[in-house]
C-alpha positions in Angstrom: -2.8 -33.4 -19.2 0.5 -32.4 -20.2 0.5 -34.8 -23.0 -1.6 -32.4 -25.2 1.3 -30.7 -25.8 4.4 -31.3 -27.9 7.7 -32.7 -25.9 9.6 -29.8 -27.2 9.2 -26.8 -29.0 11.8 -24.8 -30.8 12.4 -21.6 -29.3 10.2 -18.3 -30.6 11.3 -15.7 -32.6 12.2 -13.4 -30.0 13.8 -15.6 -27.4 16.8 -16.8 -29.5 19.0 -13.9 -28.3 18.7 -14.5 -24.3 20.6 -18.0 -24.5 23.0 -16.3 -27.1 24.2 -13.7 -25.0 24.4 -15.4 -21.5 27.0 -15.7 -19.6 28.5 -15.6 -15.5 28.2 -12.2 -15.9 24.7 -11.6 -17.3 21.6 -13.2 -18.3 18.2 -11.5 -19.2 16.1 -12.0 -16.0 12.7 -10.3 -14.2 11.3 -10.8 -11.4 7.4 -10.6 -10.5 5.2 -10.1 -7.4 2.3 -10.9 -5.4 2.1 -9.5 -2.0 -1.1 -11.1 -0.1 -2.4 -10.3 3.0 -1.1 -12.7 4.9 2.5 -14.7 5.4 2.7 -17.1 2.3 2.0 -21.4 3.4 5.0 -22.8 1.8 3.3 -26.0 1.9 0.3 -24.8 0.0 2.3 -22.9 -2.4 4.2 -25.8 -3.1 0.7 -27.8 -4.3 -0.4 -24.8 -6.0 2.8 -24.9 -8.1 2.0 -28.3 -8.7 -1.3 -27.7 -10.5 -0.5 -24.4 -12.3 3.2 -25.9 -13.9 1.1 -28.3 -14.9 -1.8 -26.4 -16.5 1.0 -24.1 -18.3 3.7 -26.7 -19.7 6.5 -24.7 -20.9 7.1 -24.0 -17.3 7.8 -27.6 -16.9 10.1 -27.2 -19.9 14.2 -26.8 -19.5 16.5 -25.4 -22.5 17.9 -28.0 -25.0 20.4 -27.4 -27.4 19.7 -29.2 -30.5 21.7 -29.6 -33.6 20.6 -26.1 -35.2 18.4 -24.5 -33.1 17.4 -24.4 -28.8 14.4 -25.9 -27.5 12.2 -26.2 -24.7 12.4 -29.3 -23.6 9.9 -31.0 -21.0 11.7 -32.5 -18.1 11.2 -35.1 -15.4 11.9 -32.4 -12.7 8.9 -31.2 -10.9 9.5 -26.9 -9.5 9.8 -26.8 -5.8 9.4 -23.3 -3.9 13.0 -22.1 -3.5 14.6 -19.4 -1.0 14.8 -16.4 -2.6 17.8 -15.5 -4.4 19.6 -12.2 -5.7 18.3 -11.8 -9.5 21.4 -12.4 -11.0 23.5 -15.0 -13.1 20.7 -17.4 -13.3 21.9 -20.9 -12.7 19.2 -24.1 -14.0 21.1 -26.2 -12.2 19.8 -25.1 -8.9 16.0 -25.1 -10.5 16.5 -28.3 -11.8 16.9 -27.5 -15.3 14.1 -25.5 -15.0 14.0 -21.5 -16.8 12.3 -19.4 -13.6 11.9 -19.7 -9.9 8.9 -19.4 -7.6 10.2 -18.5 -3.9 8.3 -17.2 -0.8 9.2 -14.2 1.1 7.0 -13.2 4.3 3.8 -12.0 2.5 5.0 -12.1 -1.1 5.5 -14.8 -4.0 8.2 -14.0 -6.1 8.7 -14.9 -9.6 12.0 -15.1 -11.2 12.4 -15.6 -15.3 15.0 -16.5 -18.1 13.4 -14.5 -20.8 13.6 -17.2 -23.0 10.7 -18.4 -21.2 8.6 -16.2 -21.3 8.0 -12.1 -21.8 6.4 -10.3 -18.9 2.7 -10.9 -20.1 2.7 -14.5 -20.2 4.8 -14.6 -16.8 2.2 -12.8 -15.2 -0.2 -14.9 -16.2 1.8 -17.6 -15.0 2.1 -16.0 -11.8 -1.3 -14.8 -10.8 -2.6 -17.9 -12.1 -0.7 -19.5 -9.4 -1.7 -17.0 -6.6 -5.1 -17.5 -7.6 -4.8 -21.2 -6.8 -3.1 -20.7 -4.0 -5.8 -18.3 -2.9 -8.5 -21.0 -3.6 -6.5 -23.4 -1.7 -5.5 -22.0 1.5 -9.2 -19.8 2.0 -11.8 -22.6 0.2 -13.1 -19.7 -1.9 -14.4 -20.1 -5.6 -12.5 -18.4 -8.1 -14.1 -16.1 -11.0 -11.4 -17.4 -13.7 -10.5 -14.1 -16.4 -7.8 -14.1 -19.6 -4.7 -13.2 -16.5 -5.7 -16.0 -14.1 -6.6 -19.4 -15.5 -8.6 -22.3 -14.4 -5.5 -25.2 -13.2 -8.4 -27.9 -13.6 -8.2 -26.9 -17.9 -6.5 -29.0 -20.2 -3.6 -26.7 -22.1 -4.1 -25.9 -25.7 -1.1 -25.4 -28.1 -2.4 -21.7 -29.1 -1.1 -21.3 -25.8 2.5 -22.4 -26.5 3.0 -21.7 -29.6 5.4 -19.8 -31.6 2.9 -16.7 -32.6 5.7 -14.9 -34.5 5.6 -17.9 -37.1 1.9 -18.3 -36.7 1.8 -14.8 -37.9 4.4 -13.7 -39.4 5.7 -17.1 -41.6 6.1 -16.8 -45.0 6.2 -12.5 -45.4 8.7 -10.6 -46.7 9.7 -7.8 -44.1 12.5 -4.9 -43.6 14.7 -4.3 -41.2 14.3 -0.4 -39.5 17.1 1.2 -39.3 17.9 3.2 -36.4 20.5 5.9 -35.3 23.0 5.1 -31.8 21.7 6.8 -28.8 22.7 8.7 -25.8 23.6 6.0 -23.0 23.8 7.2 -19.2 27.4 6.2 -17.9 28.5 6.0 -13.9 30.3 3.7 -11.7 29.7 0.1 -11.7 27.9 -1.6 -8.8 30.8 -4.5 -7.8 29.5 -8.1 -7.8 26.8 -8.0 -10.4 25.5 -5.8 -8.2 21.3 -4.1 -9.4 20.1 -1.6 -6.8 16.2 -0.8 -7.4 14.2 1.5 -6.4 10.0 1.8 -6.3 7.9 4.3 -6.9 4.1 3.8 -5.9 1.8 6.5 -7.3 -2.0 6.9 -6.9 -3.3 6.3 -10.2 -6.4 8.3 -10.3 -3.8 11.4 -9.6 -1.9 9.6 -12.6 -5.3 9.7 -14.9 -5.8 13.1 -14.4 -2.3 14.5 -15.2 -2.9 12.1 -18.6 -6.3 13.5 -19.3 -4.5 17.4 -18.8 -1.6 16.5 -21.6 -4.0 14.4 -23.6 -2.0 10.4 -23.6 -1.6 7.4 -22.1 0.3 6.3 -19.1 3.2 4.7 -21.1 3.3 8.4 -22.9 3.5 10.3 -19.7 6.1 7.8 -17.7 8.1 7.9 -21.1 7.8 11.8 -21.6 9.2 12.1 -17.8 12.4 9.7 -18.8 12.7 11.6 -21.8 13.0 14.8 -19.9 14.9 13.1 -17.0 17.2 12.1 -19.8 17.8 15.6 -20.6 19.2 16.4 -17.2 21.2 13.4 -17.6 22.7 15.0 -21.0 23.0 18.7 -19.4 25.5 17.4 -16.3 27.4 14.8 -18.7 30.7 16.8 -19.5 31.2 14.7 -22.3 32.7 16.3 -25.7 31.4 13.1 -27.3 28.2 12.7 -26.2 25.3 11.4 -28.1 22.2 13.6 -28.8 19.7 11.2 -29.7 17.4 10.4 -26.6 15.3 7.1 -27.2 13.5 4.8 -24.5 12.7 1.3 -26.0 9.1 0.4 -25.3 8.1 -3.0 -25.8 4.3 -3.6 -27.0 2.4 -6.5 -26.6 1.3 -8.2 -29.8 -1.3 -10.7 -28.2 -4.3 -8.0 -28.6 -3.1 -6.8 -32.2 -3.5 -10.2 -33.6 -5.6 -12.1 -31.0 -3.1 -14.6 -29.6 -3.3 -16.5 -26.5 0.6 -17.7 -25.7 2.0 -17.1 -22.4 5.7 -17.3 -24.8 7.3 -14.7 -25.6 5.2 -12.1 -27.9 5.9 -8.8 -28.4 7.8 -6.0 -30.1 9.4 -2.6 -29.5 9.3 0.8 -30.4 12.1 3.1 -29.9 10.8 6.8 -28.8 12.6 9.4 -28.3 14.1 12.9 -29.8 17.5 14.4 -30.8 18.0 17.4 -28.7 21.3 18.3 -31.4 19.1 21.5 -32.0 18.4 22.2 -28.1 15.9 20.9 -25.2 13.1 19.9 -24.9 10.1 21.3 -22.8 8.0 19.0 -21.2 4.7 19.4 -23.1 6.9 19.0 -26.7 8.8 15.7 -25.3 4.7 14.7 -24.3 3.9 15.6 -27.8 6.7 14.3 -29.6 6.3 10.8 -28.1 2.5 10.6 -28.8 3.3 11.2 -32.4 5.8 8.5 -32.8 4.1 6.1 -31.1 0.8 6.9 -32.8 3.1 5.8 -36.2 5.0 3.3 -34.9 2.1 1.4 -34.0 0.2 1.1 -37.7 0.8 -2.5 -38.7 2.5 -1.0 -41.9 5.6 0.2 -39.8 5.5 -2.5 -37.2 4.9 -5.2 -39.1 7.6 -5.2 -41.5 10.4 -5.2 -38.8 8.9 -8.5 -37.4 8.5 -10.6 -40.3 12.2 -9.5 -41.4 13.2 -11.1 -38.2 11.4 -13.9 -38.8 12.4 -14.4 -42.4 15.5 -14.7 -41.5 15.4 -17.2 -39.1 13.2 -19.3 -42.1 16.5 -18.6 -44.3 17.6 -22.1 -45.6 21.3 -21.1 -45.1 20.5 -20.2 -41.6 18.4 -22.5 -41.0 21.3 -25.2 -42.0 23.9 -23.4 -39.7 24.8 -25.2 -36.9 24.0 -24.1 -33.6 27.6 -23.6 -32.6 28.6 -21.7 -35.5 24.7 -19.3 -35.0 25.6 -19.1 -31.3 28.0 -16.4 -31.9 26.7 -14.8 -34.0 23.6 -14.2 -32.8 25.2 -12.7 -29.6 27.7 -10.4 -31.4 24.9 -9.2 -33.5 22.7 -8.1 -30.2 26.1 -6.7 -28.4 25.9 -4.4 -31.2 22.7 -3.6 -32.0 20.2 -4.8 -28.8 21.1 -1.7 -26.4 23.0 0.1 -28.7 19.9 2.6 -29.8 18.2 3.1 -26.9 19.0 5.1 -24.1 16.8 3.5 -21.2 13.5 0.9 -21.1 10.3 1.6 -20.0 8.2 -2.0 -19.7 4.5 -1.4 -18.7 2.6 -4.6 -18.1 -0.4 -1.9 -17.5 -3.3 -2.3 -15.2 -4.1 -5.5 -13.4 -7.8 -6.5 -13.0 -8.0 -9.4 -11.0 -11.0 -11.8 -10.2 -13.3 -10.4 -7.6 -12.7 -13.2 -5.3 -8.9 -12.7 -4.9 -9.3 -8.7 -4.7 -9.2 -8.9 -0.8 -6.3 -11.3 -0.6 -3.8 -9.4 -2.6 -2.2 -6.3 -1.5 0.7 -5.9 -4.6 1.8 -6.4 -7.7 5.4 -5.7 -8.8 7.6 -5.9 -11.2 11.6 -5.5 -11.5 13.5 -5.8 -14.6 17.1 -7.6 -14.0 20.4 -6.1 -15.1 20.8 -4.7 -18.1 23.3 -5.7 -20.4 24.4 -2.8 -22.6 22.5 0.4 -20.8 23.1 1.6 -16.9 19.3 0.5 -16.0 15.6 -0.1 -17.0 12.3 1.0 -15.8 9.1 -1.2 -15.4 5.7 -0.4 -14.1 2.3 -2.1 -13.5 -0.6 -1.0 -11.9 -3.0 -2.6 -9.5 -6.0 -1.6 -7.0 -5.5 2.0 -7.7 -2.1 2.6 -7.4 0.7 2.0 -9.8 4.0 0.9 -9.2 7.4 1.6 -11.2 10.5 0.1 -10.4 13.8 1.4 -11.5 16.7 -0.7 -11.9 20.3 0.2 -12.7 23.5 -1.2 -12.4 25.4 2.1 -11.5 26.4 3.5 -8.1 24.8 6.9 -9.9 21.2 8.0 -9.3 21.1 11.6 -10.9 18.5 10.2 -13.5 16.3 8.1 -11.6 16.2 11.3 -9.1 15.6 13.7 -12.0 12.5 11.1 -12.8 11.1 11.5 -10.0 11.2 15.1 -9.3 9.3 15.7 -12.9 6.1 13.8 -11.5 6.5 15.7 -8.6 6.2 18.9 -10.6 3.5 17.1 -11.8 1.6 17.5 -8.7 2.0 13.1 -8.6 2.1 11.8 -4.7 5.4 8.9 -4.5 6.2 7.2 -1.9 9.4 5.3 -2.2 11.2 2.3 -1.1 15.1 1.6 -2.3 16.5 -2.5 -2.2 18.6 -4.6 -3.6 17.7 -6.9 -6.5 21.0 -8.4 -6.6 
């Protein structure tokens, strides 16, 4: 089955920057999960793996470095369920070569990935896929396949490996956005690589209503609340040097713009925010404010250009001819200074999970927990599933003035949270 697809494939657009810039001290993880309603078969897990790794190749795939360029390359190793492990420094070796790990915790399946793998869409498919078949296995029931859980018994199809920022975006000219430096949340670093996180579940009909009363979406509500949590950030910082630019960096998935099917990585950003050098914000204008900029960040004629200028100059013959070990560091020094450097926080929203009817009464939970961040204190992350949504904020400070300040603006919101705090790493 697996021979349908190519032995390696260069890396995509997006994902040359996460072997660039690791190191012991940080590489660009997330972590996924299913919580079912009852404690996970290891056995059966394992043969669900099996199946699904081999329905979805490029998670049988380890990173090559070629002459000019990395690659996902298929290896012999077959993935084995592993203990689970803090989400830090992420080390192949102990997968085998192999960019993510699926472990087993009680009533959960955790997923851990190397972004170069995949972004968060195409890992959750990768992920429910495999609780689906799981499911199937351990119960006998018949699954009701959908676009987020896939049928293991299918052959694989390059459209869903390939490269969609060159099927797209080959061959036009593009421009680079430029961008202003933003406020960044200092504090005390947690010792050891240390990523405390802490979730929020809310009820998301309560959610829905509060969005229908201001008029937006859930990613412009959750973004508004950072934006204003942000702002309590700034008032306490006794700074004389402070920043006064605001900005969360949201990423957007590309797959529905332009109808592509890869479980690689696929998506872009947009930075929102406001520059409070003129005073605060009130809620309902931060609301406002980030409806308006999304609303024209969004038009293909300002998203679009930003992407192909990436990808125009990776088609560059002179850096295309640069050899890997000379493109290695500069691809890194270039994101030190400009990947975190104009946003203030992250807000990833994988959005609302719909799984098959069959699996409904077998799963419980769905999370999802960005890693530590490189250049900013922390991240949030948020998916929603069954009626409830769940956010997870990371950070890599001892600090949690902002992620408090969060949480009490949904509570003035008349949002219900319950909260749980752990330890990612």
């Amino acid at each position: 089955m697996i021979a349908t697809i190519p032995a390696r494939l260069r890396l995509d657009n997006a994902a040359n920057i996460y072997p660039a810039s690791m190191s012991k001290h940080y590489s660009s993880l997330y972590r996924m999960q299913v919580t079912l309603t009852d404690p996970v078969d290891t056995h059966i897990l394992q043969t669900a793996l099996l199946h699904v790794s081999e329905r979805i190749p490029t998670f049988r795939c380890t990173l090559h470095s070629g002459a000019f360029w990395w690659y996902l390359h298929r290896c012999n190793a077959l993935p084995s369920v592993q203990p689970v492990k803090p989400l830090k420094h992420f080390s192949f070796k102990d997968q085998d070569g192999l960019l993510y790990r699926v472990s087993a915790d009680g009533r959960a399946i955790l997923l851990d990935v190397f972004h170069a793998l995949a972004d968060g869409n195409g890992a959750m498919c990768f992920l429910l896929t495999l609780a689906g078949e799981y499911i199937r296995l351990r119960y006998g029931v018949t699954i009701g396949y959908n676009s987020m859980v896939w049928d293991p018994k299918d052959r694989p199809a390059y459209a869903e490996v390939e490269d969609s920022f060159k099927t797209v975006f080959s061959g036009r000219h593009g421009k680079l956005e430029k961008n202003v430096d933003a406020y960044h949340i200092g504090g005390h670093t947690l010792p050891f690589l240390g990523v405390k996180d802490l979730r929020a579940v809310l009820q998301a009909n309560e959610v829905k209503k509060v969005c229908r009363e201001y008029s937006c979406t859930v990613t412009e509500l959750i973004t508004a609340a950072m934006l204003q949590a942000l702002q309590e950030e700034h008032r306490q910082d006794p700074s004389r040097r402070k920043r006064s630019v605001l900005k969360v960096s949201v990423p957007v998935n590309l797959r529905p713009l332009y109808g592509s099917r890869t479980v690689r990585n696929f998506s872009s950003y947009v930075n929102l925010g406001v520059d409070i050098k003129g005073g605060y914000y009130s809620f309902a204008q931060l609301v406002n404010a980030v409806k308006m900029q999304k609303a024209n960040d969004l038009r293909k004629e300002q998203l679009e250009p930003k992407i192909a200028a990436n990808v125009e100059l990776e088609e560059m013959l002179l850096v295309r001819l640069l050899p890997l070990k000379i493109k290695h560091p500069i691809i890194d020094i270039i994101n030190l200074l400009h990947g975190d450097r104009f946003c203030s926080q992250t807000l990833s929203n994988i959005g609302n999970i719909t799984l098959p009817e069959e699996m409904q009464s077998y799963v419980t939970d769905i999370d999802f927990s960005l890693g530590r961040q490189r250049g900013n204190s922390g991240a949030f992350s948020c998916v929603s599933y069954g009626g409830k949504m769940y956010i997870h904020m990371t950070r890599k400070i001892q600090e949690d003035r902002f992620e408090t300040a969060f949480l009490q603006q949904l509570s003035s919101l008349g949002l219900t949270i319950g909260t749980q705090v752990s330890n990612l790493a």
